[in-house]
N, C-alpha and C positions, 0 to 999 in steps of 0.2 A: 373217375376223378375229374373233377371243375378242371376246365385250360382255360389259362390265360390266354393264350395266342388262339384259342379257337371261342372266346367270347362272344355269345348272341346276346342282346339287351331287347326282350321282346317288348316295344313299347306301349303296345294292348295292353299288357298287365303293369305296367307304370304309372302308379298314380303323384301328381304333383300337387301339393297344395298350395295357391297362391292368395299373399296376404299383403292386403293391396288398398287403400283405407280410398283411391280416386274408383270411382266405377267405372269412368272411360278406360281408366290404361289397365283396368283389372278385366276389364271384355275385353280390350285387345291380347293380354298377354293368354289369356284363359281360348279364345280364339283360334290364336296361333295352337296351342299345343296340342285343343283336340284337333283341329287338321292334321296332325303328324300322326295321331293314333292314340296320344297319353289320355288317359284319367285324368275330373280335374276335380281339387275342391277349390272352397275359397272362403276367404273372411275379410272383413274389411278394416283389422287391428288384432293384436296381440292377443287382448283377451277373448276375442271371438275365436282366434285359432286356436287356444287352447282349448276350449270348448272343443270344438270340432277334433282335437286330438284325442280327448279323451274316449270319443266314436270309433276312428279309423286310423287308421298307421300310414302315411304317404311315405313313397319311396325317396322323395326331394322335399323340401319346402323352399319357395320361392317369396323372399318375404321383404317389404317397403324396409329404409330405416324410420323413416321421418311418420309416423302416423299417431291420430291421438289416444286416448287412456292407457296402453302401452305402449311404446315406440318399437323398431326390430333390434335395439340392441339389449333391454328388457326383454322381449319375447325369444331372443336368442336364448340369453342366459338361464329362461323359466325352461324353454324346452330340453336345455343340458344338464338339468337337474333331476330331471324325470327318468333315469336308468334305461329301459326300455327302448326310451330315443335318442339317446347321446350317440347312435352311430346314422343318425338320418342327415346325408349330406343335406347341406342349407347355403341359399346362393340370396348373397344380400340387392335389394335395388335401390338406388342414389342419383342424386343431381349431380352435374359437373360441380357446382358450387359446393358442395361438400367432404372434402378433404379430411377434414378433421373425425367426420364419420366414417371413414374409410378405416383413417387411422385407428379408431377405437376398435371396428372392427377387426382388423389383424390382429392387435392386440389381446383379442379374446381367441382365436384360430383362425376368425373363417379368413376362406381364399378364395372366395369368386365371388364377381361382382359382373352387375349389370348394371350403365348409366340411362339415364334416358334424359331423352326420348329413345324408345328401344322401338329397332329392328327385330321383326319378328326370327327373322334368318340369324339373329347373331344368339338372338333368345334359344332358338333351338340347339343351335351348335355347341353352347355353352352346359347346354341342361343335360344333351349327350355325352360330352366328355365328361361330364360329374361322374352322370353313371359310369358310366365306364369304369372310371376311376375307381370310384366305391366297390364295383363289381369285380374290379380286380384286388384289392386289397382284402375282400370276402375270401377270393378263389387264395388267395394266399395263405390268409389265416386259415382257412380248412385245411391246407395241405399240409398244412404247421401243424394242428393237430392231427392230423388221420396219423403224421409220423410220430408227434408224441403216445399214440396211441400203439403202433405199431411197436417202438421202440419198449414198451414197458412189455407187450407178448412176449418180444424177444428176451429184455433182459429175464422174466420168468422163467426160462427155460436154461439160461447162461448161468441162472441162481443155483441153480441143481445141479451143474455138473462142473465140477472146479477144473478139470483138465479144458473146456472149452470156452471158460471166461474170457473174452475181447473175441473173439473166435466170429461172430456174427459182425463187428464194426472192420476185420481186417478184411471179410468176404466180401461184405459191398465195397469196400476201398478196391480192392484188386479188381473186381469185377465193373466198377466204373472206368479206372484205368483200361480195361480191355474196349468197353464198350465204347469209350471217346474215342479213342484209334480208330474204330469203324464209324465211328462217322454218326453214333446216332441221336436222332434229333433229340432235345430237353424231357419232351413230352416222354420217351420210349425211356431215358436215363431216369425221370422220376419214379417211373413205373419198375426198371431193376432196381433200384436204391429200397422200395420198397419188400419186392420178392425176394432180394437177398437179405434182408433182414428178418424175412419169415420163412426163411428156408427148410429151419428145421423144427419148426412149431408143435409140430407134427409127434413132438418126442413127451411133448407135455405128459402122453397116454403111457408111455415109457417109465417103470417101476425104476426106484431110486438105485435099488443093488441089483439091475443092469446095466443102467445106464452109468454107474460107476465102477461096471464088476473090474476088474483087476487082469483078472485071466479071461481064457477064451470063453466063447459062449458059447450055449448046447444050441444046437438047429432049434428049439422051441424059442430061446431068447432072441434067437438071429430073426427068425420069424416075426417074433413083435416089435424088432427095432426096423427091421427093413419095412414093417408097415405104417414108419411115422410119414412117410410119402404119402401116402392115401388118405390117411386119416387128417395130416393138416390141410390137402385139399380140400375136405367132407369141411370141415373148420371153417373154412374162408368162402368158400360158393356162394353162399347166398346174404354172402356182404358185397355191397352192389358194387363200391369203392374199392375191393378190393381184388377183383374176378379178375381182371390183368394179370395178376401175379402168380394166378396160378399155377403156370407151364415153367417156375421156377422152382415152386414147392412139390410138384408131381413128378417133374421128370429131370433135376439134377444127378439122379445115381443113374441113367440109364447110360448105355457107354455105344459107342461107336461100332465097334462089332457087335451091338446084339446081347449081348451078356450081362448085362445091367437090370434094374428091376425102376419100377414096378410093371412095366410093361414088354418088358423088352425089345423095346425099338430100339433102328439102328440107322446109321448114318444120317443122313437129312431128313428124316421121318422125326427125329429130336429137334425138338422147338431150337430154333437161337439161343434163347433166353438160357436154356436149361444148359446147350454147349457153353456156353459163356460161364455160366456159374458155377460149373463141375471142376472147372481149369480152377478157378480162386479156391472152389472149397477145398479141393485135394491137394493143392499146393500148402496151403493153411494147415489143413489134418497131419500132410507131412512134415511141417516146419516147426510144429508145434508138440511139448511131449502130453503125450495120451495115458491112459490107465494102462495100455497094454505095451508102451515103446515111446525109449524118449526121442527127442527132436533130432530132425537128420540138420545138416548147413544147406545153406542155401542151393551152392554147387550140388551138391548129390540131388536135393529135388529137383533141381532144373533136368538133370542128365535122366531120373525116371519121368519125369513128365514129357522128354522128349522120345524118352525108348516107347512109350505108352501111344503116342501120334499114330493115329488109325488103328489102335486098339482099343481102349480107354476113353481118348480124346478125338476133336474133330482134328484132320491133318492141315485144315486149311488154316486152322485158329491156333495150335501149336505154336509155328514160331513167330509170331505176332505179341502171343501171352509171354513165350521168353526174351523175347526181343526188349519189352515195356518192362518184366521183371527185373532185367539185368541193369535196366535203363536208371530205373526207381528202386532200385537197391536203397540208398541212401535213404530213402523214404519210407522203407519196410518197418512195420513198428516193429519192436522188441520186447517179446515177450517176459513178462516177468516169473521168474522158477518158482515152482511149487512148494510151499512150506510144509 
């Protein structure tokens, strides 16, 4: 998944296009930025650059207002009509004397500006924090979708089964609460917000009149439900954005003595992730009524989640999870009863 906070802008592969109608200050600006590394094109008015856009895609445009047969606040608006390019930041250039061009410019969106006579050092500083800028509003927008993306897997599986509807939005809610207590950075918190929302994907392969049966299941249905672990693993692998999340979807039913599946590991040989997740889901399974038992209160699952500490659960994460649960009580959504 794209980080914000860990953002590289390789500027080899940045191409600027400068649109510059003087050819003195269009060398010097074109100058400056391949000595930093950037790509450059260039044109010398509005309509030359759209020419030239029609060719290649630049990561920025860098563009006069003042020039002849179309000006930059024309060449602005032809370039924002073009669908394609309406997300290509654009950094306008101006005389002190021109105010009123400023103002038009804002007026239409843009927000950066270069006067000149332009220093080559403020040219560059400016061109960097665009990108930047841009490159973080990208990294944003993706992660907005990978989760709209995520979210519709999930509700998919929540569609099928009526006793587990909201059941996926109260696990990552508990399971963030547990994870902010410890301390973990954004970056680790986007990445559970995610796993716990694909935790049990895995059920998709899961026939309708088991995954609803009422009564107990035969060792063959136990069988295929205990393999929705492995199987939403095999799911998500080789989604590249999504391979972090793994060690929430494979190993949240594995328990702390050992007893647990799909692997049977035991104590710190079980990812964090998975101890973290096990606490919300079984708290949630318990609180909530099922096809086979209805919901216990609050107090009774606190007191088996604590009898459970170095059984079931990690011991060190136990009274942490109840400490936060009794804290956020108030907070616990409420489930709505079965019709």
């Amino acid at each position: 998944m794209m980080e914000l906070d860990a953002l590289v802008i390789p500027t080899l592969q940045k191409t600027i296009l400068v649109v510059e109608d003087s050819d003195a200050v269009r060398s010097v600006i074109l100058s400056a930025l391949e000595y930093e590394g950037y790509k450059t094109l260039e044109a010398s008015n509005g309509v030359e650059a759209l020419e030239v856009l029609k060719r290649q895609r630049p990561d920025l445009i860098l563009s006069d207002i003042n020039m002849p047969q179309m000006d930059g606040i024309q060449f602005y608006q032809a370039v924002r009509k073009i669908p394609s390019l309406t997300a290509i930041p654009f950094v306008f250039l101006t005389s002190h004397s021109d105010p009123a061009d400023i103002q038009r410019g804002r007026e239409l969106g843009v927000e950066d500006y270069l006067t000149k006579p332009i220093e080559p050092e403020a040219l560059v500083k400016i061109i960097n924090a665009r990108l930047y800028r841009a490159a973080a509003i990208e990294a944003a927008q993706v992660n907005q979708a990978y989760l709209d993306t995520v979210n519709v897997l999930a509700n998919a599986i929540e569609g099928r089964d009526r006793y587990t509807r909201g059941h996926v939005e109260r696990v990552t809610t508990y399971s963030l609460w547990l994870a902010r207590s410890l301390g973990w950075s954004e970056r680790h918190l986007r990445v559970l917000e995610f796993g716990a929302r694909l935790h049990d994907i895995g059920k998709i392969i899961i026939p309708d009149d088991v995954l609803n049966k009422p009564g107990k299941l035969t060792e063959e249905e136990w069988r295929l439900m205990r393999s929705h672990t492995i199987e939403g693993a095999r799911m998500l692998r080789k989604i590249h954005h999504l391979r972090e999340t793994l060690p929430y979807i494979l190993f949240h039913h594995e328990r702390w003595d050992g007893k647990g599946y799909p692997k049977g590991l035991s104590g710190k040989n079980i990812p964090i992730q998975a101890r973290v997740l096990a606490l919300a889901d079984v708290y949630d399974a318990l609180a909530t009524t099922r096809s086979y038992r209805k919901s216990m209160p609050h107090e009774q699952v606190i007191e088996i989640i604590r009898q459970e500490s170095g059984k079931h659960f990690d011991p060190h994460l136990v009274p942490r999870f109840i400490e936060i649960m009794n804290r956020m009580r108030d907070r616990i959504p409420r489930t709505r009863p079965l019709r």
